[in-house]
VMD Tcl script that draws the C-alpha trace (Angstrom):
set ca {
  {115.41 87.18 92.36}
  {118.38 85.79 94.05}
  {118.82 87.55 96.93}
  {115.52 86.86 99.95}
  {114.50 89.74 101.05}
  {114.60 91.22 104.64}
  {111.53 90.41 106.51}
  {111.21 94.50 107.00}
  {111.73 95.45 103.58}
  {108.96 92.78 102.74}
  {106.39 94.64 104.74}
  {107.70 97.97 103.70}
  {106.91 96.56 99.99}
  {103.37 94.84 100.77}
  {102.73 98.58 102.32}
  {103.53 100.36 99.35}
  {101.16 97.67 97.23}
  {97.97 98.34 99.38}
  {98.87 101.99 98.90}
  {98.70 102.13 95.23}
  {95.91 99.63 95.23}
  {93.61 101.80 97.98}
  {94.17 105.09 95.82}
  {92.52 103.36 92.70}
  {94.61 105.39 90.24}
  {95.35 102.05 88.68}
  {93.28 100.17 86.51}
  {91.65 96.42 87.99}
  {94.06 94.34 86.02}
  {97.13 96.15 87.73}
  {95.15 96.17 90.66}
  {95.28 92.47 90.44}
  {98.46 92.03 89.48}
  {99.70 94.07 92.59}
  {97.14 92.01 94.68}
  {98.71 88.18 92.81}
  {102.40 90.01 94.03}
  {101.27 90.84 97.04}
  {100.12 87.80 98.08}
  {103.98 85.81 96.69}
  {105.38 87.97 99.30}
  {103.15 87.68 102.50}
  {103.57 83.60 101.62}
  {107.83 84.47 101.52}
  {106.66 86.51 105.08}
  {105.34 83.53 106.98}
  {107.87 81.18 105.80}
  {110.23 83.27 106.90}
  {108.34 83.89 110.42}
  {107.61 80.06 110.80}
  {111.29 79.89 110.75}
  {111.97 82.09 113.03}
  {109.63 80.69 115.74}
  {111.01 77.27 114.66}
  {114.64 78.98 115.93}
  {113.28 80.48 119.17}
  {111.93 77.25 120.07}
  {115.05 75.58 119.82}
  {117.07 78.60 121.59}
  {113.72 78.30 124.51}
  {115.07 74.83 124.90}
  {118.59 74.56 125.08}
  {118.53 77.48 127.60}
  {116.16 74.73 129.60}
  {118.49 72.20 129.78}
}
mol new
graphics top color blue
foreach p $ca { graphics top sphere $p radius 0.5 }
foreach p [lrange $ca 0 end-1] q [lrange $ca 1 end] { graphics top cylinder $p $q radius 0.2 }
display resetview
């Protein structure tokens, strides 16, 4: 992959999975293979959040000292 993704285009692409797997014009084992990718990127999505609040945090307290 290489590159990590924008948070945004992440969501963009998880929204876009659902989509194709709500409209059941696929058959259950792409279903589940969308569902198996969808779930690699929501764990990429709150790694990348838990950093995030990890940098707040430390921006919340050197603005307190």
């Amino acid at each position: 992959m290489g590159k990590e993704q924008k948070l945004e285009d992440s969501i963009k692409e998880i929204e876009q999975i659902v989509e194709k797997i709500e409209n059941g014009d696929i058959s259950l084992e792409e279903s589940i293979n969308l569902y198996k990718e969808g779930v690699k990127i929501l764990e990429g999505c709150s790694k990348k959040l838990d950093k995030i609040e990890k940098e707040l945090i430390v921006i919340k307290d050197s603005d307190l000292e």
